[in-house]
C-alpha positions as CSV (number, residue, x, y, z in Angstrom):
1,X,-151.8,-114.3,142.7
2,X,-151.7,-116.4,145.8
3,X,-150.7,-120.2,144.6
4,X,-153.3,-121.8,147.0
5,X,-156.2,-120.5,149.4
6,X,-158.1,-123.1,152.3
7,X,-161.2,-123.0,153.5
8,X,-162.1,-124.3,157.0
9,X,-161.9,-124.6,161.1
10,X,-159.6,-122.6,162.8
11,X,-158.9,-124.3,166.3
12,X,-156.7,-123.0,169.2
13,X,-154.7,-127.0,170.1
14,X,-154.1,-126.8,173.8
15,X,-151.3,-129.8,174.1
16,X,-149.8,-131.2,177.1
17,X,-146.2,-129.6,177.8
18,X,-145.8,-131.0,181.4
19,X,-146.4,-130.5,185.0
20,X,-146.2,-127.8,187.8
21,X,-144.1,-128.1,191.1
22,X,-147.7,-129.1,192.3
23,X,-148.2,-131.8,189.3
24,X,-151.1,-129.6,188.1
25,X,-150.7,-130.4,184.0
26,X,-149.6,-127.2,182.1
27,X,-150.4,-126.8,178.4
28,X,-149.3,-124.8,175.1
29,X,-151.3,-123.0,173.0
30,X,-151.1,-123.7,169.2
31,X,-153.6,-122.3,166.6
32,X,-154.5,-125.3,164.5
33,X,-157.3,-126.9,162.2
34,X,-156.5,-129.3,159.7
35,X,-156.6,-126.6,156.7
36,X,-154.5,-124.0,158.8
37,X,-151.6,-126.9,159.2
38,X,-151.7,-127.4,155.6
39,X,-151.6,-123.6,154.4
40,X,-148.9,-123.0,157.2
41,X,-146.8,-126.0,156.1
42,X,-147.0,-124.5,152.0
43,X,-146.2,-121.0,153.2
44,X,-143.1,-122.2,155.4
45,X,-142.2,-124.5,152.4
46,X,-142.2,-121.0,150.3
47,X,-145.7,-121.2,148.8
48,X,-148.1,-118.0,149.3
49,X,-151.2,-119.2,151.1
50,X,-154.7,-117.6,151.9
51,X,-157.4,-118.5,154.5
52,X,-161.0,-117.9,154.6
53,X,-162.6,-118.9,157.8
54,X,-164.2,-117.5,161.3
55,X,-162.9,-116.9,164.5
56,X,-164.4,-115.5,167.0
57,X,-163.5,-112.0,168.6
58,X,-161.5,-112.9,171.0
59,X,-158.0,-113.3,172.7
60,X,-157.9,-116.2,170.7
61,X,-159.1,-115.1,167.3
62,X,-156.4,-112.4,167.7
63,X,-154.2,-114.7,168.5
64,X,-154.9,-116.9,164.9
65,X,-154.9,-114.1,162.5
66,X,-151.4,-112.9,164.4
67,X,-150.1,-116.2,164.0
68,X,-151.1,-117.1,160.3
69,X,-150.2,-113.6,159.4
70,X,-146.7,-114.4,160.8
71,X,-146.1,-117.3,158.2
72,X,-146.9,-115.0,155.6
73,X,-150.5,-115.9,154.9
74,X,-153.2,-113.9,153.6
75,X,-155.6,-113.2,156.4
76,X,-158.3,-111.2,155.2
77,X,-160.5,-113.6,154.5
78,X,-161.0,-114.7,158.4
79,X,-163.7,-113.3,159.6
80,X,-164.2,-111.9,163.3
81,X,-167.6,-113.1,165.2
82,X,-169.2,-111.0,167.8
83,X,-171.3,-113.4,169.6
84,X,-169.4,-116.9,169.5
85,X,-166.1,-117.8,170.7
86,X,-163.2,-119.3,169.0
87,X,-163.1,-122.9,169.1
88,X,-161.0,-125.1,171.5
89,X,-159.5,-128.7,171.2
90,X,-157.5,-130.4,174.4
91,X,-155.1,-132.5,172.5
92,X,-154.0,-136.0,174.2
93,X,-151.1,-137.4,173.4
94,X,-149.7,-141.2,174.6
95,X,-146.5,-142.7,175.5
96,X,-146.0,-143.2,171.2
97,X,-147.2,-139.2,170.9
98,X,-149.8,-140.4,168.9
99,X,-153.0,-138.2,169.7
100,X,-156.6,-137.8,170.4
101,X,-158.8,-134.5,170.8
102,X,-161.4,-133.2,173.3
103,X,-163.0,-130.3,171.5
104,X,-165.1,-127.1,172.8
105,X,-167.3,-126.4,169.8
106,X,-170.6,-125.9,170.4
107,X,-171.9,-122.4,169.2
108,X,-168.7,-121.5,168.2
109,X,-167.3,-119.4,165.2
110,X,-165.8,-121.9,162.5
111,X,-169.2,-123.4,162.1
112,X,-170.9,-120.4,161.6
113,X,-169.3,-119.3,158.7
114,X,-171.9,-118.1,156.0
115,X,-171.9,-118.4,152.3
116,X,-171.9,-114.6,152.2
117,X,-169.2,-114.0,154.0
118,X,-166.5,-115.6,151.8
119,X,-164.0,-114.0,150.0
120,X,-164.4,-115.0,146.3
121,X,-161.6,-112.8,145.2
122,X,-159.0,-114.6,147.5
123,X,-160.7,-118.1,145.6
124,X,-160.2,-116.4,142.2
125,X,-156.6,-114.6,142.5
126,X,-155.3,-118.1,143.9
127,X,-154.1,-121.3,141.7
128,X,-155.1,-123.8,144.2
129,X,-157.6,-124.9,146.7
130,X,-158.0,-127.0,149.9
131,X,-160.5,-127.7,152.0
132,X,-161.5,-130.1,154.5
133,X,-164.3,-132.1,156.0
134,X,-164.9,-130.9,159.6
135,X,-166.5,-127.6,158.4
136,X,-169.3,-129.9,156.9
137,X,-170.5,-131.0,160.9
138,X,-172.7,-128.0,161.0
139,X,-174.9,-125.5,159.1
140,X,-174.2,-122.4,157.8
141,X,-170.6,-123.5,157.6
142,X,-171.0,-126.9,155.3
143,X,-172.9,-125.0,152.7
144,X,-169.9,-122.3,152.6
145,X,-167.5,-125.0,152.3
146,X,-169.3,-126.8,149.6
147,X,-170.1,-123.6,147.6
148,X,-166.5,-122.2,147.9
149,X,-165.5,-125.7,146.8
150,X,-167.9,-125.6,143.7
151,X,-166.8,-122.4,143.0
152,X,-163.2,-123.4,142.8
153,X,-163.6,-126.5,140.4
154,X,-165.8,-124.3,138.2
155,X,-163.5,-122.2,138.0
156,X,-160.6,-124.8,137.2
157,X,-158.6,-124.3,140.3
158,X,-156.7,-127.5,141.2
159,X,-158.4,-128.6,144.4
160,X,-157.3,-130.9,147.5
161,X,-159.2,-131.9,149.9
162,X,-159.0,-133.7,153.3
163,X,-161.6,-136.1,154.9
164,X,-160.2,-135.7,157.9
165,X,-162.5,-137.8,160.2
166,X,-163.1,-136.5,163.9
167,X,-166.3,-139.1,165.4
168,X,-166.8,-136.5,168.0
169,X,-167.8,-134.0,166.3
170,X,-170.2,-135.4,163.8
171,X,-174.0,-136.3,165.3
172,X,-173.9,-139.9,163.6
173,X,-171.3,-141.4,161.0
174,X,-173.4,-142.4,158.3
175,X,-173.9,-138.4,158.3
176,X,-170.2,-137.9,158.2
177,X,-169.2,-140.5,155.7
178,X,-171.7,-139.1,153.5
179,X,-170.7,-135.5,153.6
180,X,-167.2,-137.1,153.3
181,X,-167.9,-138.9,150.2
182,X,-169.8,-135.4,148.8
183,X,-166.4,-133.9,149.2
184,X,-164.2,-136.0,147.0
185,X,-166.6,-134.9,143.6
186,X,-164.9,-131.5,143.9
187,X,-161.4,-132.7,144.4
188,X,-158.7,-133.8,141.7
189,X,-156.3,-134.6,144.9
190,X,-157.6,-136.4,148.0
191,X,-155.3,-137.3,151.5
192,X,-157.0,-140.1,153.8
193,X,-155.3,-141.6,156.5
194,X,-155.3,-145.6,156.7
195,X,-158.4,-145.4,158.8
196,X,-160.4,-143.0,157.2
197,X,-159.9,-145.4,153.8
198,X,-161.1,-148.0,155.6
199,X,-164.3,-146.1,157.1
200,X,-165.4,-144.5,153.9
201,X,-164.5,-147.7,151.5
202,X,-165.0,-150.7,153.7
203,X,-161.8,-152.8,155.5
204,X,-159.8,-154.7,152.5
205,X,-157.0,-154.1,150.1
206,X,-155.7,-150.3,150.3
207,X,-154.4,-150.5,146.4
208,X,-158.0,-151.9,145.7
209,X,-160.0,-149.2,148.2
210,X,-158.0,-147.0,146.9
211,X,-158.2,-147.4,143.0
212,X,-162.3,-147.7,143.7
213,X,-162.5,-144.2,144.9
214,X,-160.2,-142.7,142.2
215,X,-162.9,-144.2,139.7
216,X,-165.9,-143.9,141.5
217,X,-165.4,-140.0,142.3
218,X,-162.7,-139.3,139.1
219,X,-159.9,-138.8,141.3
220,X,-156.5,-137.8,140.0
221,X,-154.4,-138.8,143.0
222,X,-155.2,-140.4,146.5
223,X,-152.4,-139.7,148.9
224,X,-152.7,-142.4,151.7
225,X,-150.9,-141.7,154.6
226,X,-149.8,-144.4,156.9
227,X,-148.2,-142.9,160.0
228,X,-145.1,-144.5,161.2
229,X,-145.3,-147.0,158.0
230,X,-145.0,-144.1,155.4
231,X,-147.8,-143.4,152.5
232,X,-149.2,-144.4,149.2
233,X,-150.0,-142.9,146.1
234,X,-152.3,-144.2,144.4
235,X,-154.6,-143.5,140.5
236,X,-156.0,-145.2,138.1
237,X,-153.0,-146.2,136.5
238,X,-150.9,-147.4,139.5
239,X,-150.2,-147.3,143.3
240,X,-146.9,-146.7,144.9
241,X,-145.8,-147.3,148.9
242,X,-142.8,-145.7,150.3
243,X,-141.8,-146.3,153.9
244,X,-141.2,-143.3,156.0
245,X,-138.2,-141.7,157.2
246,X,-136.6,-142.4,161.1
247,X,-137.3,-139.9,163.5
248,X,-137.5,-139.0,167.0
249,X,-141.2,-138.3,167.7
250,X,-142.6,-136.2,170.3
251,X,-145.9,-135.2,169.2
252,X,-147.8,-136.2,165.7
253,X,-150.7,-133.9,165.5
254,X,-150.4,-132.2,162.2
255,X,-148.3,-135.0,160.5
256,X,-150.8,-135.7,158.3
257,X,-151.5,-131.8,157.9
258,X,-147.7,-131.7,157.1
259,X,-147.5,-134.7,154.6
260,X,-150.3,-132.9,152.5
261,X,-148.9,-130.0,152.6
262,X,-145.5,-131.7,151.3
263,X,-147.0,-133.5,148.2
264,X,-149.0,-130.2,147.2
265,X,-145.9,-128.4,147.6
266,X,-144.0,-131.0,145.1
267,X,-146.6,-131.1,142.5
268,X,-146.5,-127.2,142.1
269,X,-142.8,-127.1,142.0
270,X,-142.7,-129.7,139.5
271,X,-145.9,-128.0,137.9
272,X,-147.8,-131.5,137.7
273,X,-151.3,-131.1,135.9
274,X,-152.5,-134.3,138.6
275,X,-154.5,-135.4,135.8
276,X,-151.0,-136.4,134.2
277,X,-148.9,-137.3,136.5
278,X,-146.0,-140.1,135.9
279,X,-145.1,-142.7,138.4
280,X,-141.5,-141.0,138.7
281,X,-143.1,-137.6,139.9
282,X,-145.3,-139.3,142.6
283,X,-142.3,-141.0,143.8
284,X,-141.3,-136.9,143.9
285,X,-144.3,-136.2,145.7
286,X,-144.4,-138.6,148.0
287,X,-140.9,-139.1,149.5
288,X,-140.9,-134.8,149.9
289,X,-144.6,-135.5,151.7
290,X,-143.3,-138.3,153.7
291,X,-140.6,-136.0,154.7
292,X,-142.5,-133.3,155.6
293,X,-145.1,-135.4,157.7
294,X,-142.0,-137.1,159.7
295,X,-140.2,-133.7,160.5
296,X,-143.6,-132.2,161.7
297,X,-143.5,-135.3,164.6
298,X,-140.2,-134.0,165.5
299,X,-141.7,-130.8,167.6
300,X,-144.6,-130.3,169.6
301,X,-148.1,-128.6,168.0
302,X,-149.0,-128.3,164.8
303,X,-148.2,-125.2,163.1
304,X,-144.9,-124.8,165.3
305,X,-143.7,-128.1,163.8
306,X,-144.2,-127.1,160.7
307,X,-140.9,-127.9,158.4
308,X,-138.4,-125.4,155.9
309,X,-137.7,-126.3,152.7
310,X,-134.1,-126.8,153.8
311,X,-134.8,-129.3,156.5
312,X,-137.6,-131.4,154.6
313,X,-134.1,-131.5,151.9
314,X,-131.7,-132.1,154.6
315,X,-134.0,-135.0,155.8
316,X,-134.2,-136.3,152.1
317,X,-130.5,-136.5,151.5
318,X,-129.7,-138.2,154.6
319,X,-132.2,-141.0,154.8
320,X,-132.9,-142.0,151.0
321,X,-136.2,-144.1,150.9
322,X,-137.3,-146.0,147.8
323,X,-140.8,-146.5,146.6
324,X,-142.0,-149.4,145.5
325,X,-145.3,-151.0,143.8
326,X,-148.3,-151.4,145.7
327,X,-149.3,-154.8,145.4
């Protein structure tokens, strides 16, 4: 048994390293993709992770499965195009290292992943599954991600998902907060940044945005995250903030990614049904995803950044951060 498989884009992060002698920029190459970061973040953490998705058969593609098959992940579910190249996102990062992308996407393999071509078994021998919003841009690829998704909640796997908002990459937004909002009625545990509350709720209170979604779409748990202000936790029953912890950031793509994966990680080791969980154990949760989302600032790329177990502890024990009630 695997205890959590992903469904989703698989994108090659080129991110800014420096300069030549000739100032002529010079960049990394990272495999990333929202779902990637979170299954690499679990498997680092010490959770077994699988991956269904598409790359295509190229240098890159090769690149991916090498990669995620490195961290321990289950590979066999990504599937090899012939005719379409692996997707490719310039990542631009300010003086703060916060980020924005420039993607290469058109024709390209993670959308045109078909329904037929996932791996049920890897859905059926894992405990948990995650999945994301921008493999729901494009046909044949938002059906596969809705039907695995389907699949899993039928078959009582805990589910997470992501509505990770990219405006590029959707044709108009009513499209994308729709597809967004179809999402959350297969989830039990949802992570939205600030922004992405705001976009698919309306601007306002983030206790009350929060709490409407929870009951609109039955939610168990909506992790908020905040970036350099920490995250919330919110469910029916109450709404906790924590602040996060102080680091030295160089580069915060996959923070988010990283504080998922965190608070996943925490409610399996605690073996939290989300349906039930206390106060105490999302204060749990969410200091180890807060954590986990600061260290991943620490490094550049996403996957790279990726926390141990050890340091996300080491982090805990020296900077102790309370949570309080969300007013």
């Amino acid at each position: 048994m695997y205890d959590i498989c992903a469904i989703g884009e698989l994108i090659i992060d080129f991110t800014p390293v420096g300069v030549t002698e000739q100032g002529t920029p010079l960049f990394a190459c990272n495999p990333g993709g929202a779902p990637g970061n979170v299954m690499a973040c679990l498997s680092r953490l010490g959770k077994s992770a699988a991956f269904i998705g598409k790359v295509g058969k190229d240098q890159f593609g090769s690149f991916f499965k090498q990669v995620l098959g490195g961290q321990g992940m289950e590979t066999r579910g990504i599937i090899e195009a012939e005719d379409a190249n692996t997707t490719l996102a310039f990542v631009h990062i300010n003086e703060s290292g916060d980020r924005s992308f420039s993607f290469y996407r058109k024709n390209c393999a993670d959308i045109l992943l078909q329904e037929s071509e996932i791996d049920y078994g890897l859905l059926e021998e894992s405990r948990a599954f995650h999945f994301g919003s921008v493999s729901m841009t494009d046909e044949p690829a938002r059906s596969a991600t809705f039907a695995a998704a389907a699949y899993a909640k039928n078959a009582g796997k805990l589910v997470s998902y992501d509505p990770n908002y990219r405006p590029n990459l959707w044709m108009q937004k009513e499209q994308a907060k729709a597809a967004m909002l179809q999402g959350m009625e297969y989830a039990d545990v949802v992570k939205v940044s600030e922004e992405e509350l705001a976009f698919l709720t309306g601007e306002g209170n983030i206790k009350k945005m929060g709490r409407s979604l929870c009951h609109e779409y039955d939610l168990s748990i909506l992790l908020v995250t905040m970036g350099c202000k920490g995250a919330c936790c919110i469910t029916k029953e109450f709404a906790i903030y924590q602040p996060t912890f102080d680091v030295k950031t160089v580069d915060t793509n996959g923070a988010g990614d990283a504080s998922m994966g965190g608070f996943l990680f925490s409610l399996m080791e605690q073996q939290i049904n989300p349906k039930d969980i206390t106060q105490q154990e999302a204060r749990i949760c969410l200091e180890f995803a807060n954590a986990t989302g600061a260290l991943a600032t620490t490094k550049s790329g996403a996957i790279p950044a990726m926390p141990s177990y050890e340091e996300v502890l080491n982090c805990i024990s020296r900077q102790k951060r309370c949570a309080a009630v969300l007013s």
